[in-house]
C-alpha positions in Angstrom: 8.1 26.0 -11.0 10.1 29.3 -11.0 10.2 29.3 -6.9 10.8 25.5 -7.0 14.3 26.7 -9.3 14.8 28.8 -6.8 14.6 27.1 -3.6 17.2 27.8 -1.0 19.8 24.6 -0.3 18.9 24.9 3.7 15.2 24.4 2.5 15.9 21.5 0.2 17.7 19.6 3.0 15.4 20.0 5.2 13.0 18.4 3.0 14.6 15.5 2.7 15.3 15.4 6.4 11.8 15.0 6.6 11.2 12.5 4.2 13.7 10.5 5.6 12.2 10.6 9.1 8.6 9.7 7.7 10.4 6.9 5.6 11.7 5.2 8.5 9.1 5.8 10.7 6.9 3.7 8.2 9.4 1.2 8.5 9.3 1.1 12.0 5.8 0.6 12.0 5.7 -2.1 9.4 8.1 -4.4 11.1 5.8 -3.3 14.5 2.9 -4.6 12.6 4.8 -8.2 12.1 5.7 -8.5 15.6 9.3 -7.4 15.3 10.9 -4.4 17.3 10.8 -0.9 15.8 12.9 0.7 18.9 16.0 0.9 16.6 14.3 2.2 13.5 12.5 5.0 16.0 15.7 5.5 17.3 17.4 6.3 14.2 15.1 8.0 13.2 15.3 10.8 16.1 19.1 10.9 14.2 18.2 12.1 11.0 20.1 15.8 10.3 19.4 17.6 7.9 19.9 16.7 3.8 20.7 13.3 5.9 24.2 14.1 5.8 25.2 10.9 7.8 23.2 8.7 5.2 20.6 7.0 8.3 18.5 6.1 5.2 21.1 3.1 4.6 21.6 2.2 7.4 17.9 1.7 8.3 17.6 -0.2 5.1 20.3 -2.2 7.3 18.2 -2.9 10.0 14.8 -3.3 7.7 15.0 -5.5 5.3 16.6 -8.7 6.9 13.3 -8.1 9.6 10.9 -7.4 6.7 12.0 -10.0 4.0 13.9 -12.6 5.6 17.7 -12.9 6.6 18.9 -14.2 3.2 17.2 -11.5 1.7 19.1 -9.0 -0.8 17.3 -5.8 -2.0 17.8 -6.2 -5.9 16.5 -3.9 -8.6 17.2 -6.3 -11.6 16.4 -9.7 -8.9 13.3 -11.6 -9.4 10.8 -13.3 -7.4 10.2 -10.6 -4.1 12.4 -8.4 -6.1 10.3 -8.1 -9.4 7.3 -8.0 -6.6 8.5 -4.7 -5.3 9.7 -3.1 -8.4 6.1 -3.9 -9.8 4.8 -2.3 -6.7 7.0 0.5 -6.7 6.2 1.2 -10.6 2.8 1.9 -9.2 3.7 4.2 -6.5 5.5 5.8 -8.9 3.5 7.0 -11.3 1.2 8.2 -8.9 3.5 9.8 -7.4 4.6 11.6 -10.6 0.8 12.4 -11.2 0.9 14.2 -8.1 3.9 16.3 -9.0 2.7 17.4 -12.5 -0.6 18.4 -11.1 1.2 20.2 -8.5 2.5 22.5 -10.7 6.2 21.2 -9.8 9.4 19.5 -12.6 9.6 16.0 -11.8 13.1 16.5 -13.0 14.3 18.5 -9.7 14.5 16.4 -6.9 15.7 17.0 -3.7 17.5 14.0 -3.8 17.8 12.3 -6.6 19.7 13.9 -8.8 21.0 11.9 -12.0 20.5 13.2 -15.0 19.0 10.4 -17.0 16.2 10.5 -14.3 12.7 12.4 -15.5 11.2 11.7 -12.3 13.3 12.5 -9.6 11.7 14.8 -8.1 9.0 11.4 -7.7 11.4 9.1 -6.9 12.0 12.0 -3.7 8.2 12.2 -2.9 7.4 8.4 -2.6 10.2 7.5 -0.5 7.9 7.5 2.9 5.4 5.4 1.2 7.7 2.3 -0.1 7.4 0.4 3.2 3.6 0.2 2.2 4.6 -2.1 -1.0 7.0 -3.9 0.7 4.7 -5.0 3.7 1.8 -6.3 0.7 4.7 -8.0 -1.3 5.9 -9.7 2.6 2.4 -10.7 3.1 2.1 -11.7 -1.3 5.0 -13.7 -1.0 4.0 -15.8 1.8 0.4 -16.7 0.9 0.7 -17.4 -2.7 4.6 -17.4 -3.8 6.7 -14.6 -5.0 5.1 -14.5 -8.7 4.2 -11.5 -10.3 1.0 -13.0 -11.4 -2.3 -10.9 -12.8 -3.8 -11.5 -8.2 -0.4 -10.0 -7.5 -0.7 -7.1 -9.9 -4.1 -6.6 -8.5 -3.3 -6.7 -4.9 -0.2 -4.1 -5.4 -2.3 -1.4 -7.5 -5.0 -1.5 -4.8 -2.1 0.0 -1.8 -3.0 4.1 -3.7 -6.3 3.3 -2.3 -5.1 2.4 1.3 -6.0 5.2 3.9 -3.5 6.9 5.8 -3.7 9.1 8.7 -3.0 12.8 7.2 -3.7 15.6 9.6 -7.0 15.6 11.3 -8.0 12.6 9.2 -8.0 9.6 6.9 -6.3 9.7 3.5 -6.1 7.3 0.3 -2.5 7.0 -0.7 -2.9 8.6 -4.2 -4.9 11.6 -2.3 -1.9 11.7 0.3 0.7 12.3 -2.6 -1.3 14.8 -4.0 -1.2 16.9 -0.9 2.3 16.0 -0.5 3.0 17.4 -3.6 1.2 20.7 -3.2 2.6 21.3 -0.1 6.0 21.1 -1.3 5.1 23.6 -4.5 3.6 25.8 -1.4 6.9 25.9 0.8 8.8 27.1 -2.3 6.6 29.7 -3.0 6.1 30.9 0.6 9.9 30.2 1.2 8.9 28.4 4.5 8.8 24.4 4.5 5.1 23.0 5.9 5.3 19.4 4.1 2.2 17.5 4.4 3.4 14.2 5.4 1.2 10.9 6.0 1.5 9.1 9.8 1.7 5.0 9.4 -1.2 3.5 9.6 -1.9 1.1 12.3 -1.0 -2.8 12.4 -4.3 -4.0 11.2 -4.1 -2.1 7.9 -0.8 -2.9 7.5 -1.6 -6.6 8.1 -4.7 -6.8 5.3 -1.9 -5.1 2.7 -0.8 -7.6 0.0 -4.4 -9.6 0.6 
């Protein structure tokens, strides 16, 4: 915790560059996995600089979300139907992801990112980024075989994606397993002052097909 206090700016950005990257990357597979080009989201992904300073992240969400939802769609944090759906799922993620940071050893409240104050997770909030485009696919794939409820099968099917494996270095990982390492690695690089973050790979279109089911 002392070294993650201490952790160099440079460092920190660089982090987040590669969360970013990872992030979009996902998302290029995920709309891949529904038959819809990923060149652009590959593309602006190559662009990412460091701390993101030209904000790619938005403009991904951009390209994303009218491919992965629908054109009509608006991403909405207080919205219902496929909204309430992905904040459900994301709720999940998120306390697994805040698991993984306490058990790392690491302050949930530093982030790399997210920095607000009012925030007791943000250091969370940072980790899970690369693994949103998981719940979003399984709310796509919810919302189109049985509605856009948040019903007790919907619950179900969105607390089952920390289970999902995910290519993690020379192998397959379970989501919650891949957070934990993600976690460590990041409480590592601060101690060693050298970043090595041990991010997950997409997993192919099959699995990202049976998500949601």
């Amino acid at each position: 915790m002392r070294a993650q206090w201490q952790a160099k700016t440079p460092m920190i950005k660089q982090a987040w560059k590669q969360i970013v990257t990872a992030k979009v990357l996902m998302q290029a597979a995920a709309l891949a996995a529904i038959g819809e080009p990923p060149a652009s989201l590959r593309m602006m992904a190559r662009k990412i600089t460091s701390g993101d300073s030209t904000n790619i992240e938005a403009q991904a969400a951009r390209h994303y979300w009218p491919r992965m939802m629908g054109p009509d769609f608006r991403r909405d944090a207080a919205g219902t139907e496929a909204n309430a759906l992905l904040n459900y799922g994301y709720t999940v993620l998120r306390a697994a992801t805040a698991r993984a940071v306490v058990a790392a050893g690491l302050h949930p409240t530093i982030g790399l990112f997210h920095s607000n104050r009012g925030n007791a997770f943000a250091l969370a909030d940072d980790l899970m980024e690369p693994f949103r485009p998981l719940v979003d696919s399984a709310v796509r794939t919810i919302s189109k075989a049985r509605g856009a409820t948040v019903d007790s099968e919907a619950k179900q099917s969105l607390a089952r994606l920390i289970a999902i494996d995910l290519p993690l270095g020379d192998g397959l990982t379970p989501v919650s397993v891949a957070l934990m390492k993600l976690a460590t690695s990041l409480g590592q690089s601060f101690e060693a002052g050298k970043l090595t973050l041990a991010l997950p790979a997409p997993p192919d279109s099959l699995t990202f097909a049976g998500l949601g089911q």
